[in-house]
C-alpha positions as CSV (number, residue, x, y, z in Angstrom):
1,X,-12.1,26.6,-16.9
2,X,-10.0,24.8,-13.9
3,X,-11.0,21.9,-12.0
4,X,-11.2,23.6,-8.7
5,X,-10.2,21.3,-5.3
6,X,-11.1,22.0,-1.8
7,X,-7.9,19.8,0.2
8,X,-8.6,18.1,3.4
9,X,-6.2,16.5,5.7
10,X,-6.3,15.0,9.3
11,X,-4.1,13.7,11.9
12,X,-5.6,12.1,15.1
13,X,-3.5,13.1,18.1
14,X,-2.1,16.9,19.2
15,X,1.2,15.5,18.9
16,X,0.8,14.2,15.3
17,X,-0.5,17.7,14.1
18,X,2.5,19.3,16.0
19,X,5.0,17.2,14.5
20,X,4.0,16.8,10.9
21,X,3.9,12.9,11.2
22,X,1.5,11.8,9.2
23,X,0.1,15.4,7.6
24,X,3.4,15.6,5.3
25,X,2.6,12.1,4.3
26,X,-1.2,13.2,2.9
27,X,0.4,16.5,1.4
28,X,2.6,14.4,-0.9
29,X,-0.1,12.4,-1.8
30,X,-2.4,15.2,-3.0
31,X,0.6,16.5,-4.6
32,X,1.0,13.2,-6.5
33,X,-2.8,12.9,-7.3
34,X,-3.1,16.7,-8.6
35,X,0.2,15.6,-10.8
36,X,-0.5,12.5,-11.9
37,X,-5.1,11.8,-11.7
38,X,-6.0,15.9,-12.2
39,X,-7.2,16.5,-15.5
40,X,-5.3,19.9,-16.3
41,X,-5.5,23.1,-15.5
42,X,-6.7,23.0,-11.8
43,X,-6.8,24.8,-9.1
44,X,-6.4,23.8,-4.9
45,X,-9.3,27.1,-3.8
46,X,-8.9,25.9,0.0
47,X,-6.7,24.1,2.1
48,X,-8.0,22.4,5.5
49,X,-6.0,20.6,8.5
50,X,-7.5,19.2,11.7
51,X,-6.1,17.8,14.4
52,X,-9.3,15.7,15.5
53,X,-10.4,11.6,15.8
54,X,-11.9,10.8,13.0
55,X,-14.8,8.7,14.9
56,X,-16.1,12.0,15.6
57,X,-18.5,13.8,13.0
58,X,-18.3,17.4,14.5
59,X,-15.5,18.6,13.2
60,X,-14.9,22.5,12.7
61,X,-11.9,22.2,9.7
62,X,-14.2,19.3,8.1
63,X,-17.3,21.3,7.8
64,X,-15.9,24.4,6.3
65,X,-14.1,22.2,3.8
66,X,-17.3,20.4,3.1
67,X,-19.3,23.6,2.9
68,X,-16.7,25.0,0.4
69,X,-16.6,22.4,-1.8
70,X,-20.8,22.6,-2.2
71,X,-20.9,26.0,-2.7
72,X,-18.0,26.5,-5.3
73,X,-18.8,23.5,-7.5
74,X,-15.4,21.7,-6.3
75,X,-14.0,18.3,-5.6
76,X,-13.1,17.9,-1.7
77,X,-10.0,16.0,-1.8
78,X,-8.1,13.3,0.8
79,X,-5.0,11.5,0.8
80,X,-7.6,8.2,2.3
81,X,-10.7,7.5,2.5
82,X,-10.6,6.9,6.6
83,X,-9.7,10.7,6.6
84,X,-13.3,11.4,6.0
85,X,-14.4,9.4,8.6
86,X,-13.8,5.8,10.6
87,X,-17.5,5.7,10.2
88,X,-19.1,3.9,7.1
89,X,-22.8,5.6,7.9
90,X,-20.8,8.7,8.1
91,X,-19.4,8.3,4.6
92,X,-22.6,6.7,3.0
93,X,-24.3,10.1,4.2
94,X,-21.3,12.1,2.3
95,X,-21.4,10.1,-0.8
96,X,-25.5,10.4,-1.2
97,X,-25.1,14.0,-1.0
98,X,-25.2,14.8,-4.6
99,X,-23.8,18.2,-3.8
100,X,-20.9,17.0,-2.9
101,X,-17.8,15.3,-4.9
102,X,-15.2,13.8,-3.2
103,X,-12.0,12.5,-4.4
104,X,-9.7,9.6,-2.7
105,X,-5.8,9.9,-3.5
106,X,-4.8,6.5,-2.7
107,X,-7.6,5.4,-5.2
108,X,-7.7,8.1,-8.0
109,X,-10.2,6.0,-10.4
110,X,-12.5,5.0,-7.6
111,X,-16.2,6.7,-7.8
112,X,-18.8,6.3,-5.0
113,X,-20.0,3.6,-5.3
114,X,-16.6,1.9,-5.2
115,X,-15.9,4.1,-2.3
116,X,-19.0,3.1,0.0
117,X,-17.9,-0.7,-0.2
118,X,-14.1,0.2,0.2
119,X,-15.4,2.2,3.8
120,X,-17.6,-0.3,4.9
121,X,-14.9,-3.9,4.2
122,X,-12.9,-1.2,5.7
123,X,-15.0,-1.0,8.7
124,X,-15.2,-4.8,9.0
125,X,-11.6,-5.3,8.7
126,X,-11.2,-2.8,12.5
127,X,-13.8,-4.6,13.8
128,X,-12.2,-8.1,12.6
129,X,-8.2,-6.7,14.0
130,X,-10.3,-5.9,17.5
131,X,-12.1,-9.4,17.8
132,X,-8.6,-11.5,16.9
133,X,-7.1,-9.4,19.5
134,X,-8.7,-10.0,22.0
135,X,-9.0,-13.8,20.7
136,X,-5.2,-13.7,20.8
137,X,-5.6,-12.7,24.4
138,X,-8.0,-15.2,25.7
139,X,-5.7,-18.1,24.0
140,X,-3.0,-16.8,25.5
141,X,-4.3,-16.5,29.3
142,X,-6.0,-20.0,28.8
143,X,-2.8,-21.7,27.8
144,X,-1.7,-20.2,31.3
145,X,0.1,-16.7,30.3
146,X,-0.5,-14.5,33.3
147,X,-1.5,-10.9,32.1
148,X,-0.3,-9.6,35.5
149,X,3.4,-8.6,35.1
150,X,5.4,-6.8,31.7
151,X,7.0,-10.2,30.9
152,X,3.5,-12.0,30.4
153,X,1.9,-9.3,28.9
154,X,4.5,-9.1,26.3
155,X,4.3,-12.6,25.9
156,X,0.3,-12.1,25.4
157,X,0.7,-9.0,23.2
158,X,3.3,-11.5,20.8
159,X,0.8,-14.9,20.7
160,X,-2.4,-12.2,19.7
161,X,0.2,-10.8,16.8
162,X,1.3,-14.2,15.4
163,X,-2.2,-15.3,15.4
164,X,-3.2,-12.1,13.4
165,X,-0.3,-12.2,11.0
166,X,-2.2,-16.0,10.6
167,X,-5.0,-15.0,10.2
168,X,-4.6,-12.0,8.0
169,X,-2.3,-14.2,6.1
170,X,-5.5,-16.5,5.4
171,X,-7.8,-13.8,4.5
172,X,-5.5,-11.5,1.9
173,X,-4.4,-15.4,0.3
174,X,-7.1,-15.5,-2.2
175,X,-5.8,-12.6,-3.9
176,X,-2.2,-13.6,-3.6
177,X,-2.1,-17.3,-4.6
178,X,-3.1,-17.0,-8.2
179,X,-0.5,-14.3,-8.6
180,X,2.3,-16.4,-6.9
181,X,1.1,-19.9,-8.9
182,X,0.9,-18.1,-12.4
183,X,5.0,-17.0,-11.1
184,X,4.9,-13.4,-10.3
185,X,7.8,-12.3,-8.0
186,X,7.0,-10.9,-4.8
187,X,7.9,-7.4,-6.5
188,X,5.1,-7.6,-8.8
189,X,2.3,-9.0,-6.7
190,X,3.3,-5.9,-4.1
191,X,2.5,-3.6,-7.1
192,X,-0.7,-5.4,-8.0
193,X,-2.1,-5.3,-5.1
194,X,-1.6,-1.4,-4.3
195,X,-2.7,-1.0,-7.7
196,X,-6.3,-2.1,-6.3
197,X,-6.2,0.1,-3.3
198,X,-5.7,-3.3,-0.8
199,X,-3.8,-2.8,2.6
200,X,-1.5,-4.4,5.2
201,X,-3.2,-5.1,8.3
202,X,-1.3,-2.3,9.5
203,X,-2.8,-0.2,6.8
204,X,0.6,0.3,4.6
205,X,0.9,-0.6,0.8
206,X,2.7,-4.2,0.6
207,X,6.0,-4.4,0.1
208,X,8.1,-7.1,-1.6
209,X,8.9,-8.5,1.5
210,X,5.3,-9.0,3.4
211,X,4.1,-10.8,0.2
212,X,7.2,-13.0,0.5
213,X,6.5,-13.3,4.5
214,X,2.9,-13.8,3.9
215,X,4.0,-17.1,0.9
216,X,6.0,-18.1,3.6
217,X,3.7,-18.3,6.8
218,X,1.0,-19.7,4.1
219,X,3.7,-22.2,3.4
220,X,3.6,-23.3,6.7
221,X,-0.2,-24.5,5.9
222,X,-1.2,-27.7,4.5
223,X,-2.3,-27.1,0.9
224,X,-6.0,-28.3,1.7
225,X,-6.4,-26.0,4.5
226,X,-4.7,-23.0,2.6
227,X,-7.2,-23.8,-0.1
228,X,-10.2,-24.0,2.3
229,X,-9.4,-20.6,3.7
230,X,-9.2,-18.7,0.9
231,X,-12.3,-19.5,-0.5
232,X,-13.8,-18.8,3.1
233,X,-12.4,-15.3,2.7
């Protein structure tokens, strides 16, 4: 009998739904999962697209694909895990319903348990990007940067991004250090670190080159201090 699969997409803005950004992108990845994760034969019994924030928890598409799933014995399916919800408490709720199985693309061996803790670092990594922003901001007006004009707030906007790409630098350095001192390239520690599900600060899979630009700012650090940070992470 076929594994049956209820697919779920989402997109956050009119204009994303309209133009495909972003829903193409999720497509492939189901594609790939089915392809590659799927034990064989399957079968994809509904497909679901909504054009909705996913801090909200009323959503039409996301019900019916929930309420398919349950009732036909199928694995709902998503390209991420934040197309479920932005909400950890949303997605503890999902995974203690023991109705209801759920699948993650982007980490095809992960179960529920593994999925709860991914939501909620996920959850404290937003909340960590908004407080560093606005940290970014303060430094910036109390070194005398005037927020008033374009020109200042540009200036603003680029202090609050160097000190994130510092400070995300820091945090993601315990994993990357003992790849780059045991002499992986940058190519390889890239691929290691998708292979465990871990993001950019801009949510992307690492490329070659921001390892090599995150070695590089950390080089900027004195040893001690990188050292010191990475076991505060």
């Amino acid at each position: 009998m076929p594994i049956k699969y209820v697919t779920y997409r989402r997109v956050s803005t009119k204009e994303q739904g309209r133009s495909g950004h972003g829903l193409d992108g999720q497509q492939r990845d189901i594609e790939l999962y089915l392809q590659n994760y799927s034990d064989s034969p399957y079968d994809v019994i509904g497909e679901f697209v909504e054009v909705q924030s996913g801090s909200d928890n009323h959503r039409a598409e996301f019900n019916e694909a929930v309420a398919l799933a349950k009732n036909k014995n199928a694995i709902l399916l998503v390209a991420k895990l934040d197309r479920l919800s932005r909400k950890v408490s949303f997605i503890a709720s999902l995974m203690d319903d023991k109705r209801l199985q759920i699948k993650v693309c982007s980490m095809p061996h992960a179960d529920n348990f593994q999925l709860h803790i991914y939501a909620a670092l996920a959850e404290q990594e937003r909340e960590f990007i908004s407080m560093r922003t606005k940290a970014g901001l303060a430094a910036a007006k109390a070194k005398g940067v005037k927020l008033g004009g374009l020109r200042d707030k540009t200036n603003a906007r680029n202090i609050a991004k160097r000190e994130q790409a510092n400070l995300f630098a820091k945090k993601i350095w315990v994993a990357i250090e003992p790849m780059h001192q045991a002499g992986l390239n940058y190519s390889q520690i890239a691929k290691r670190l998708t292979s465990i599900g871990m993001k950019t600060s801009t949510d992307r899979e690492f490329s070659p080159q921001t390892v090599k630009n995150i070695v590089l700012r950390m080089d900027k650090f004195d040893a001690p201090e990188k050292s010191l940070t990475a076991t505060c992470f």
